[in-house]
ROSE-4610 file (N, C-alpha, C; in Angstrom, 1 decimal, always signed):
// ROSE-4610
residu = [X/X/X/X/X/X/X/X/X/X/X/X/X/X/X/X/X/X/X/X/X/X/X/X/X/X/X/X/X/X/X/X/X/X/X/X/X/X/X/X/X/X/X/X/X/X/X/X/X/X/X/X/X/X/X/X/X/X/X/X/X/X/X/X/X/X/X/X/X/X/X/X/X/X/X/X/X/X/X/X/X/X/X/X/X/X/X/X/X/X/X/X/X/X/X/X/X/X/X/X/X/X/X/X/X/X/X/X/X/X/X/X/X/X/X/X/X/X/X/X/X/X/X/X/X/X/X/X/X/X/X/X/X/X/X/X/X/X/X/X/X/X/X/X/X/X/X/X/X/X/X/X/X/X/X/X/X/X/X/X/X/X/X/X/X/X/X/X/X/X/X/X/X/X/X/X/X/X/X/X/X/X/X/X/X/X/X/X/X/X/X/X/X/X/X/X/X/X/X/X/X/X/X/X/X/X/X/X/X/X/X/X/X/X/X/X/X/X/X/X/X/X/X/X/X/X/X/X/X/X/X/X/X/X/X/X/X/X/X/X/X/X/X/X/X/X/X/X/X/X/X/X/X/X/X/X/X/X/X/X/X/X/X/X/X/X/X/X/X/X/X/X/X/X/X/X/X/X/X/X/X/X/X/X/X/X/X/X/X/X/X/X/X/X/X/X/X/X/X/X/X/X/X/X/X/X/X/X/X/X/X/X/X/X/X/X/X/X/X/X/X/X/X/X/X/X/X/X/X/X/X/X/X/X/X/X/X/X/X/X/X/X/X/X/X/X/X/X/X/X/X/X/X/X/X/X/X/X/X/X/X/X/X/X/X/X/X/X/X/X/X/X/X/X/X/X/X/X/X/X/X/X/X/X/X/X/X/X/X/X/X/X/X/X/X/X]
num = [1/1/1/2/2/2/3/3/3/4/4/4/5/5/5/6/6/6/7/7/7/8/8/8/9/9/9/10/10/10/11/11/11/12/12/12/13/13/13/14/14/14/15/15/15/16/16/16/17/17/17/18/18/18/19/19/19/20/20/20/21/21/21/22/22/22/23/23/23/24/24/24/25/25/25/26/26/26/27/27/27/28/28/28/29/29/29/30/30/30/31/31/31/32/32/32/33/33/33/34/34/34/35/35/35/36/36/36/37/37/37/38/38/38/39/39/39/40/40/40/41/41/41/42/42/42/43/43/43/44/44/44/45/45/45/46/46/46/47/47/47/48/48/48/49/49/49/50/50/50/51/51/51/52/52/52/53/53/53/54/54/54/55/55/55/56/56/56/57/57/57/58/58/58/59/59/59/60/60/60/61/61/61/62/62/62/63/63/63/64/64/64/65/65/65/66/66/66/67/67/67/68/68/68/69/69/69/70/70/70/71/71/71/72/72/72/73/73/73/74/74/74/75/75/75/76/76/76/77/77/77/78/78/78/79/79/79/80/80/80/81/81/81/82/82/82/83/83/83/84/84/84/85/85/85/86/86/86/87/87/87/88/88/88/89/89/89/90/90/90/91/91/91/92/92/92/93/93/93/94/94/94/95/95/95/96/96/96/97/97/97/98/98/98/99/99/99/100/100/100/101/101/101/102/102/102/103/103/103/104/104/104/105/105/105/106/106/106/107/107/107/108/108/108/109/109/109/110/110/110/111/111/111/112/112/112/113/113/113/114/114/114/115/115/115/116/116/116/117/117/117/118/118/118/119/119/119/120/120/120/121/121/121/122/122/122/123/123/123/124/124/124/125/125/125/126/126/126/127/127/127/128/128/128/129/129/129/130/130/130/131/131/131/132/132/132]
x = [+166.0/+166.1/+164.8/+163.9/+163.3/+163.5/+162.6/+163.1/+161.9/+162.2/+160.6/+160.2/+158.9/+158.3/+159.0/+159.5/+159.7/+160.1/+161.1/+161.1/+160.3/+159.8/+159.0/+159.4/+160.3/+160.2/+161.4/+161.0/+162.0/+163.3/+164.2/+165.7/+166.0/+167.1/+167.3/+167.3/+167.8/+168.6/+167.9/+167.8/+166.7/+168.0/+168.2/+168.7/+168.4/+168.8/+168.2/+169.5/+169.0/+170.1/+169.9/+170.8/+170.7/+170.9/+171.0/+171.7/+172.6/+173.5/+174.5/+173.8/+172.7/+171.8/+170.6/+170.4/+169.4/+170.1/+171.1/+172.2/+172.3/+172.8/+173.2/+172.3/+170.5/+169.6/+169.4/+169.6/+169.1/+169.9/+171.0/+172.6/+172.1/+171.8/+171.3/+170.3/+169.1/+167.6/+167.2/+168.2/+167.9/+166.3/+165.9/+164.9/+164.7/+163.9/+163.9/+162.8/+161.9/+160.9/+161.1/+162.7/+163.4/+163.1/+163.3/+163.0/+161.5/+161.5/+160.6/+159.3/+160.0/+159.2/+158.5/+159.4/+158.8/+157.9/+157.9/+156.8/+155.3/+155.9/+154.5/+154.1/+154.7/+154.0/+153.5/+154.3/+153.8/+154.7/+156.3/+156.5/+157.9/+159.0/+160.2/+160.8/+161.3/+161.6/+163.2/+163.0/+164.1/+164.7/+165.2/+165.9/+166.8/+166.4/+166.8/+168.8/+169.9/+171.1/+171.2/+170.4/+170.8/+170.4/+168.9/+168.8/+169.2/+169.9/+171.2/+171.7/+172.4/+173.1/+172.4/+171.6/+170.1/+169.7/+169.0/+168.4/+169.4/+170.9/+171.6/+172.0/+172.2/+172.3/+171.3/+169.9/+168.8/+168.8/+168.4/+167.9/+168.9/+170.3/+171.4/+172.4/+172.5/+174.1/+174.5/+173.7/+174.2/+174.2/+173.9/+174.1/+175.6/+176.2/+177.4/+176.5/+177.3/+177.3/+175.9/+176.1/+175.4/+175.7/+174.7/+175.2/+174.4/+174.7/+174.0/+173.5/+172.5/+172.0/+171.6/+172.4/+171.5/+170.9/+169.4/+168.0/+167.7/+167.6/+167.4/+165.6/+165.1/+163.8/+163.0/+163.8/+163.0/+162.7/+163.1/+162.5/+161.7/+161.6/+160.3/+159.6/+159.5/+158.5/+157.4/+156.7/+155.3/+154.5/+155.6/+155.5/+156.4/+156.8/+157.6/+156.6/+156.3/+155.7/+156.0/+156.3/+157.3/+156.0/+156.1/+155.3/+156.2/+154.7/+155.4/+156.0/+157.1/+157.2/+157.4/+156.5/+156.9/+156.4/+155.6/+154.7/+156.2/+157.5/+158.1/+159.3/+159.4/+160.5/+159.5/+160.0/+159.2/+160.3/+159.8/+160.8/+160.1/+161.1/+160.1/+160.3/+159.0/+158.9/+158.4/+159.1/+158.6/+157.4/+156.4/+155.2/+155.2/+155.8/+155.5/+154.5/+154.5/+153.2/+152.1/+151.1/+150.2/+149.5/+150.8/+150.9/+150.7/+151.2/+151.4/+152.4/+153.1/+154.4/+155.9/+155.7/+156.1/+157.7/+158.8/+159.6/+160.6/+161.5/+162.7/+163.5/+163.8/+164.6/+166.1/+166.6/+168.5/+168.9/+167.6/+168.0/+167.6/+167.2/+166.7/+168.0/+168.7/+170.1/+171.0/+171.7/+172.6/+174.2/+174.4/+175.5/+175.4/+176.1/+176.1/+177.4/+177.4/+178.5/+178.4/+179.7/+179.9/+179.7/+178.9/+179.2/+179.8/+180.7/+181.7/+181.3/+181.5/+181.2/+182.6/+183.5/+184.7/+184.3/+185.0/+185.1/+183.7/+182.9/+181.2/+180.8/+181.4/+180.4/+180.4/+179.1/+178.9/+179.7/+180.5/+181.2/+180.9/+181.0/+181.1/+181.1/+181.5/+182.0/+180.6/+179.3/+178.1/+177.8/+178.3/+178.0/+178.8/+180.0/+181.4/+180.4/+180.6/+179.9/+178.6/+177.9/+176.9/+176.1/+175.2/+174.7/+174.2/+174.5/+174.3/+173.0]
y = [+62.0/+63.5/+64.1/+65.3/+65.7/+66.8/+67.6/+68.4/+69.2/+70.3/+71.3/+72.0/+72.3/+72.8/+73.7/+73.8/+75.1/+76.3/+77.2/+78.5/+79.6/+80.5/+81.4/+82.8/+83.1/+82.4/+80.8/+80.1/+79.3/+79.8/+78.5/+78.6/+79.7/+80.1/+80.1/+79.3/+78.2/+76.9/+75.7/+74.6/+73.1/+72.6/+71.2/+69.9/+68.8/+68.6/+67.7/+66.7/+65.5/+64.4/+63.8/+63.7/+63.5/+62.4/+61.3/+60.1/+60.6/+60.3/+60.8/+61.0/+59.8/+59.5/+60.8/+61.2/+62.2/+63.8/+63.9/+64.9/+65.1/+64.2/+64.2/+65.0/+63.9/+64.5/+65.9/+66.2/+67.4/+68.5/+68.3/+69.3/+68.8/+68.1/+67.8/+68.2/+68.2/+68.8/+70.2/+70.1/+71.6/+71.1/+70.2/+69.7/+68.1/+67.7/+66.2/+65.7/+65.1/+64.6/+63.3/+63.3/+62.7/+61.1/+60.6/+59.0/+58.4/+57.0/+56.4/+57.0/+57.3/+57.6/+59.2/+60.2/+60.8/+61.0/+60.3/+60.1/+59.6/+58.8/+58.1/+59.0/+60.0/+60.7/+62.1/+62.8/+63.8/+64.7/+64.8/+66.0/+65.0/+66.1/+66.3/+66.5/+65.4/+65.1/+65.6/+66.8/+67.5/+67.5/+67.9/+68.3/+69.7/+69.8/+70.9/+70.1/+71.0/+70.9/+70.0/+70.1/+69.6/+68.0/+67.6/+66.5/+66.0/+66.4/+65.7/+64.1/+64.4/+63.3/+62.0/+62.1/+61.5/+60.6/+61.6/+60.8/+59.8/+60.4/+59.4/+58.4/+58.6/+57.5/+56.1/+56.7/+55.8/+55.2/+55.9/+55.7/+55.6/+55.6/+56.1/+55.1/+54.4/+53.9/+53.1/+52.1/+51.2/+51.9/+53.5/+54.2/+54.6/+54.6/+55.3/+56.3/+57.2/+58.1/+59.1/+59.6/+60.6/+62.2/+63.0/+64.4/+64.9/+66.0/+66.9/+68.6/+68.7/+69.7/+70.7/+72.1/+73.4/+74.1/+73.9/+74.4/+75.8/+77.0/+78.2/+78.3/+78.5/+78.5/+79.2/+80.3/+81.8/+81.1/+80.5/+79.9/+79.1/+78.6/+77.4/+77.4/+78.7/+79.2/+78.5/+79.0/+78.7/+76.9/+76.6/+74.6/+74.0/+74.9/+74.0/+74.2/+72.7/+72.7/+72.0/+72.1/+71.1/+69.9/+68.9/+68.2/+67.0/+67.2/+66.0/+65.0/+64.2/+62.9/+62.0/+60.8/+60.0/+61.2/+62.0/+62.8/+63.5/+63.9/+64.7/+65.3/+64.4/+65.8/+66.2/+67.6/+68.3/+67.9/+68.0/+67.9/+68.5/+69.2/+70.0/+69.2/+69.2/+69.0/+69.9/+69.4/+70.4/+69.9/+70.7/+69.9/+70.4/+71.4/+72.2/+73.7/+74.4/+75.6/+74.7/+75.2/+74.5/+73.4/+72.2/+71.3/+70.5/+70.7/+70.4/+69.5/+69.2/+68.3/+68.5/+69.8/+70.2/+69.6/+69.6/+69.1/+70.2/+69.6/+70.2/+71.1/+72.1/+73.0/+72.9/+72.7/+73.6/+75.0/+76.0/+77.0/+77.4/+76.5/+76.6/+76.1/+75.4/+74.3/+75.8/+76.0/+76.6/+76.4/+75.2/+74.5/+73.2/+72.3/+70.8/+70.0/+69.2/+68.6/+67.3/+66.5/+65.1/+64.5/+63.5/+63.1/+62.1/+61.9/+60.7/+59.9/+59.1/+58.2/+57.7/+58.0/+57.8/+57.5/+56.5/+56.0/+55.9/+55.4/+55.4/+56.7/+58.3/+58.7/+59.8/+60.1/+60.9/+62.5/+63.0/+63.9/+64.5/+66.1/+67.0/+68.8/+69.1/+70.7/+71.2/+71.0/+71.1/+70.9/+70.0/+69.0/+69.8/+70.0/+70.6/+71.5/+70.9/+71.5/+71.4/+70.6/+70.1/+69.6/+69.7/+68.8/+67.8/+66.8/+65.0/+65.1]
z = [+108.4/+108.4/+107.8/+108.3/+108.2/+107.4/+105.8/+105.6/+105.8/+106.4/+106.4/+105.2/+105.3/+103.7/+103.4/+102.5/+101.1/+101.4/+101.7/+102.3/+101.0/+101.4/+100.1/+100.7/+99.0/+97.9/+97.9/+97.1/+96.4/+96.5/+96.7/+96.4/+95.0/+95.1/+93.8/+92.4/+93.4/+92.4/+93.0/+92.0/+92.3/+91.6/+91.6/+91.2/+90.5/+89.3/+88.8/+88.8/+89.4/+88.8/+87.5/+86.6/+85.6/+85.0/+84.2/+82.8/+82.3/+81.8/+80.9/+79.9/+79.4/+77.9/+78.2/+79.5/+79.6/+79.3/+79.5/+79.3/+78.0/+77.2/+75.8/+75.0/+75.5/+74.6/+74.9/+76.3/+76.9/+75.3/+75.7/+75.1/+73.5/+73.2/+71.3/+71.3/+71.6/+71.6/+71.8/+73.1/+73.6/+74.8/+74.8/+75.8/+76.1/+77.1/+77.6/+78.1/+78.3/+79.1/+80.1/+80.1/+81.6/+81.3/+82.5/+82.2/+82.7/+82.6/+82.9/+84.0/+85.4/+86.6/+85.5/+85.4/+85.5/+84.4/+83.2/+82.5/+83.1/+84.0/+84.3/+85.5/+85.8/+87.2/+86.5/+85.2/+84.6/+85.4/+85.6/+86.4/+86.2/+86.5/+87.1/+88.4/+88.9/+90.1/+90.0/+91.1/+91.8/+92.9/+93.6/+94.5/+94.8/+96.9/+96.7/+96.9/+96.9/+97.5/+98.7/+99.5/+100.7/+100.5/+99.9/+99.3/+98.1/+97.8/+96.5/+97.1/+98.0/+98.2/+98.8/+99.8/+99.8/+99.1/+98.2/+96.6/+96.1/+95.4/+94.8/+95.8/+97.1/+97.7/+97.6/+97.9/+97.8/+96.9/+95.2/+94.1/+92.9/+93.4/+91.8/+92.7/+93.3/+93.9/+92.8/+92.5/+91.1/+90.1/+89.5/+88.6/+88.3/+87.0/+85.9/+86.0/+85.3/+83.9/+84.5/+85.8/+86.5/+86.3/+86.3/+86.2/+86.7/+87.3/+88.3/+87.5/+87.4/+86.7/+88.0/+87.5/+88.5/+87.9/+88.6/+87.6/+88.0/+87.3/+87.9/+88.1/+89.3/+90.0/+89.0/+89.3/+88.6/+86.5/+86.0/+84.5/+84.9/+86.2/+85.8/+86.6/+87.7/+88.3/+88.5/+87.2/+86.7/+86.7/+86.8/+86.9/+88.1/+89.0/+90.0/+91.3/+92.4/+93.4/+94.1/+95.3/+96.5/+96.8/+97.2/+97.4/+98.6/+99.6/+100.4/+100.1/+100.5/+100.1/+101.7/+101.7/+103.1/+104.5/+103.7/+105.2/+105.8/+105.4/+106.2/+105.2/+104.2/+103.3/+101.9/+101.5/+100.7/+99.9/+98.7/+97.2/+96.2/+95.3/+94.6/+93.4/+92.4/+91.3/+90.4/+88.9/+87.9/+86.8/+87.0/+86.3/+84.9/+84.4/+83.1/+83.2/+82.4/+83.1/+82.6/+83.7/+83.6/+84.3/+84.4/+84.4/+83.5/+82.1/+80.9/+80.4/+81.6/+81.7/+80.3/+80.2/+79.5/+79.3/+78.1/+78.1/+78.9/+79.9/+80.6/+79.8/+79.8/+78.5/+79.0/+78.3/+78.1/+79.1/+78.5/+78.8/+80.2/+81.1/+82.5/+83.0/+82.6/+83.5/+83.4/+84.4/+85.0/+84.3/+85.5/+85.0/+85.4/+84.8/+84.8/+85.0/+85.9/+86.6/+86.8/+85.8/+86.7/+87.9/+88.2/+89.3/+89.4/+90.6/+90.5/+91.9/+91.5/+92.8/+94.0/+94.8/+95.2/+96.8/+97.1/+98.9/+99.3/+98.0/+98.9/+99.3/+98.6/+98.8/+97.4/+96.8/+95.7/+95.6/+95.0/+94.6/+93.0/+93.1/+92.3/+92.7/+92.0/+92.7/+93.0/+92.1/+92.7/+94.4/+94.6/+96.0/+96.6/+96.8/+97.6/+98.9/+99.8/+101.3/+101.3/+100.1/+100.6/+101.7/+102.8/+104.0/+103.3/+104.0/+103.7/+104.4]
């Protein structure tokens, strides 16, 4: 599946799949600097809606304790930039302003939602009519 570059402006809303352990700190700290990848890339790896189920399919199947975060565009503006991935889907990432890799805030997540995993395929009211 191909996704084409970026409509402009930006979605309203970006996706972050979450840890349960990346949640917790999020909701205790009030911020996060995510896990391993995106430490070593300097940036937050998102998704729009439509690639949600995608990603966790590829990258989260042997994953528990997932959550789905809806990131409001318009707060992180200033650090989010779609970037090719594989020469044909764009994904956006969040670099920090700057590109300061700044820590992911609280106050950018929308709302946050279980994901469950049932009959092989990923579920949450986030997802509900989601495109696969």
């Amino acid at each position: 599946m191909t996704t084409p570059p970026p409509p402009s402006p930006p979605p309203a809303f970006v996706y972050r799949i979450s840890t349960g352990d990346e949640w917790a700190e999020l909701q205790r700290t009030g911020g996060t600097l995510g896990g391993g990848l995106d430490r070593s890339t300097g940036c937050f790896h998102l998704s729009n809606l439509g690639q949600v189920k995608m990603t966790l399919k590829n990258y989260f199947r042997v994953q528990n304790d997932l959550y789905l975060l809806q990131v409001d565009t318009a707060k992180i503006a200033d650090g989010l930039i779609y970037e090719a991935a594989n020469g044909c889907n764009y994904f956006p990432h969040f670099y920090g302003p700057d590109r300061s890799f700044a820590p992911l805030q609280l106050s950018v997540v929308i709302k946050a939602d279980k994901i469950e995993l049932a009959n092989n395929d990923f579920t949450c009211s986030l997802l509900d009519g989601a495109a696969i």
